[in-house]
PyMOL Python script that loads the backbone (N, CA, C, O; Angstrom):
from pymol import cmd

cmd.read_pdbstr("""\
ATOM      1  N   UNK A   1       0.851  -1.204   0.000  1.00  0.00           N
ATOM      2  CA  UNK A   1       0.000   0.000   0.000  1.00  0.00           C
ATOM      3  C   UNK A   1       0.883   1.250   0.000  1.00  0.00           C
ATOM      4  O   UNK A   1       0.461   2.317  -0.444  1.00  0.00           O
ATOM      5  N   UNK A   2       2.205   1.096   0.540  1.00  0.00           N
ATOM      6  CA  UNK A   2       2.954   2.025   1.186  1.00  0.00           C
ATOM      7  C   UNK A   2       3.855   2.152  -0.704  1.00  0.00           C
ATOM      8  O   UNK A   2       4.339   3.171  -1.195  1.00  0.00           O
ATOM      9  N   UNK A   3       3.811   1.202  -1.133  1.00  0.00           N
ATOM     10  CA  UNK A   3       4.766   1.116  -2.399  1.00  0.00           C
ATOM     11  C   UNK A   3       4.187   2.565  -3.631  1.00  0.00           C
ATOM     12  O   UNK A   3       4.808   3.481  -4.169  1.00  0.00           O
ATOM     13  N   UNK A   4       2.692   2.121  -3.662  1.00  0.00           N
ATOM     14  CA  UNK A   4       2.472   2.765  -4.534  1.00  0.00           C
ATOM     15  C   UNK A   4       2.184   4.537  -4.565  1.00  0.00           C
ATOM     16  O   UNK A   4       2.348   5.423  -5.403  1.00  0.00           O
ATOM     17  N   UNK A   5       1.640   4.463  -3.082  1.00  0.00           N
ATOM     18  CA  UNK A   5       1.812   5.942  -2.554  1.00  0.00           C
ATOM     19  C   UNK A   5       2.637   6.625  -2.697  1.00  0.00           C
ATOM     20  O   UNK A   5       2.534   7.851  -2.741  1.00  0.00           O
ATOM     21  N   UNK A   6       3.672   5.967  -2.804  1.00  0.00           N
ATOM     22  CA  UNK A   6       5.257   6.534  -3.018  1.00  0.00           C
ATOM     23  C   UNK A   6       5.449   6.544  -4.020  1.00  0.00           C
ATOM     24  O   UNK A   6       6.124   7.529  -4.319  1.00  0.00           O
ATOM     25  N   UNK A   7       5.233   5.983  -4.759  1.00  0.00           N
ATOM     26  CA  UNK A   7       5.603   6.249  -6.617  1.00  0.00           C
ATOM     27  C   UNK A   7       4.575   7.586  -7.176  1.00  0.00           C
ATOM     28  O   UNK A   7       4.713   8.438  -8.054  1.00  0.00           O
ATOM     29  N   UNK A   8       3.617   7.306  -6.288  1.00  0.00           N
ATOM     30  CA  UNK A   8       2.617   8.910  -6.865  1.00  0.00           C
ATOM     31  C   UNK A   8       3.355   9.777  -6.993  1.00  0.00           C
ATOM     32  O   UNK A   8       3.848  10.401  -7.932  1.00  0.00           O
ATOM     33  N   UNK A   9       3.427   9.778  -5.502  1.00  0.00           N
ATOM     34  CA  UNK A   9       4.218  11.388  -4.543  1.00  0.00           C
ATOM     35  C   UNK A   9       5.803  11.116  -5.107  1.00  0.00           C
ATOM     36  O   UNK A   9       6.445  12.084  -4.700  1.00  0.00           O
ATOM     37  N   UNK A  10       6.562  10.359  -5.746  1.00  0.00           N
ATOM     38  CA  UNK A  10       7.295  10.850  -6.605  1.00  0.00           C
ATOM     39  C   UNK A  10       7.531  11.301  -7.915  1.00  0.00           C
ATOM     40  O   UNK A  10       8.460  12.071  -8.162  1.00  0.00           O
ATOM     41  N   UNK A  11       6.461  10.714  -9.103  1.00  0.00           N
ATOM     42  CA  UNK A  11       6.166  10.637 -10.073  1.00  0.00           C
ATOM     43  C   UNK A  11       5.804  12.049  -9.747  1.00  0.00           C
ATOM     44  O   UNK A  11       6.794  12.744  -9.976  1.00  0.00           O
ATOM     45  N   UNK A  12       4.822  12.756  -9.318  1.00  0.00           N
ATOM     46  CA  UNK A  12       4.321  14.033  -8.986  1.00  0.00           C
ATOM     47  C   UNK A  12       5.300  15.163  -9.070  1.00  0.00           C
ATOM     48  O   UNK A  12       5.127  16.194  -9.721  1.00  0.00           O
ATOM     49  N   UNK A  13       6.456  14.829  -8.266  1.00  0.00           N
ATOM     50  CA  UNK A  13       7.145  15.449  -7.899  1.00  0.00           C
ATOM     51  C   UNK A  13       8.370  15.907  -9.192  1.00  0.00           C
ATOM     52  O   UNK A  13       8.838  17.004  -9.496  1.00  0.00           O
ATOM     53  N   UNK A  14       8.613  14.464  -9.764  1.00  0.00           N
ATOM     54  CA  UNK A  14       9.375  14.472 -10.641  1.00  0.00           C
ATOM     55  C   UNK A  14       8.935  14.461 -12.252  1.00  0.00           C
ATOM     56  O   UNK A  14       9.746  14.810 -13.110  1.00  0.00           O
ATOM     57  N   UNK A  15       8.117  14.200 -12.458  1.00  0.00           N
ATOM     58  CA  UNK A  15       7.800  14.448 -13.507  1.00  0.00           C
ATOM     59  C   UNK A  15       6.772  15.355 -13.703  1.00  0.00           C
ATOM     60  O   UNK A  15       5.668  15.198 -13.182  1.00  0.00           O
ATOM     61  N   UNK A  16       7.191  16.760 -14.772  1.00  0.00           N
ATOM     62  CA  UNK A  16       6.161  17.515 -14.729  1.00  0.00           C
ATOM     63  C   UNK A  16       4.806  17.774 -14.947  1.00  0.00           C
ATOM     64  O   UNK A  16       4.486  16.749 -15.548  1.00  0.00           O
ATOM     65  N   UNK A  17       3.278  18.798 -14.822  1.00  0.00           N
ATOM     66  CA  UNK A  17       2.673  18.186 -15.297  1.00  0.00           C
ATOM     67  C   UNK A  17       2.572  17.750 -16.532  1.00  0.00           C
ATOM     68  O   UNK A  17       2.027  16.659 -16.700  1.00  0.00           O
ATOM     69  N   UNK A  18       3.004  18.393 -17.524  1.00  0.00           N
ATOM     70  CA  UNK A  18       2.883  18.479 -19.113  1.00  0.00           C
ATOM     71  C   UNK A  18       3.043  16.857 -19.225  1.00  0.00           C
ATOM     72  O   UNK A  18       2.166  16.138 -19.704  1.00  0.00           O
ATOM     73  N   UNK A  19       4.519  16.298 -18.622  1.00  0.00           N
ATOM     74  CA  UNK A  19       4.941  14.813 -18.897  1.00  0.00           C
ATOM     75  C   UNK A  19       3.795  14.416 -18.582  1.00  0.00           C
ATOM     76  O   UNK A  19       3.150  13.750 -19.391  1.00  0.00           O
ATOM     77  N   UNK A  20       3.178  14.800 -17.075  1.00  0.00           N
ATOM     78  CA  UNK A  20       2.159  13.495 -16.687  1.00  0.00           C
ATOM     79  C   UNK A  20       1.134  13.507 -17.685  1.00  0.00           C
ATOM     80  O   UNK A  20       0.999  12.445 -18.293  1.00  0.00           O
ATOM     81  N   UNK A  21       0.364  14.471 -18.004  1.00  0.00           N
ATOM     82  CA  UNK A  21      -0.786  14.233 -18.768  1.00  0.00           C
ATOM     83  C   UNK A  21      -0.575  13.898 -20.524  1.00  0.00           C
ATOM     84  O   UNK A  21      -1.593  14.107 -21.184  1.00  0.00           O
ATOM     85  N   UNK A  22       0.157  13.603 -20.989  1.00  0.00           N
ATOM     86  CA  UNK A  22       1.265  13.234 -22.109  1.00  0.00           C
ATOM     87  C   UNK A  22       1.125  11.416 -21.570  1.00  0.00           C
ATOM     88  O   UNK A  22       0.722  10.480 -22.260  1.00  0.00           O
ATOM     89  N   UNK A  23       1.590  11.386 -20.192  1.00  0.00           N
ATOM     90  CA  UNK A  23       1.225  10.057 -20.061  1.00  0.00           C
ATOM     91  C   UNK A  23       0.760   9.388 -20.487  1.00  0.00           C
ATOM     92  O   UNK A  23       0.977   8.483 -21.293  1.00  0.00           O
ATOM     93  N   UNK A  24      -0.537  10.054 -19.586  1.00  0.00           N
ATOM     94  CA  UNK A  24      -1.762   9.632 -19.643  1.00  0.00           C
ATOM     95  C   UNK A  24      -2.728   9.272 -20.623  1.00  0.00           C
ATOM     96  O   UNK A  24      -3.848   8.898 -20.278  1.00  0.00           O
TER      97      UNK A  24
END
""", "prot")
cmd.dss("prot")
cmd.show_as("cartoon", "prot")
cmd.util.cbc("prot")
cmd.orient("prot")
């Protein structure tokens, strides 16, 4: 539970939004 929380709150952090929604 603790794994993926942490990939948010880094992904968030590190990748900007433009990347994230490009993701997405």
């Amino acid at each position: 539970v603790f794994v993926p929380d942490y990939n948010v709150s880094v992904a968030e952090v590190v990748i900007p939004g433009s990347d994230l929604s490009q993701h997405i």
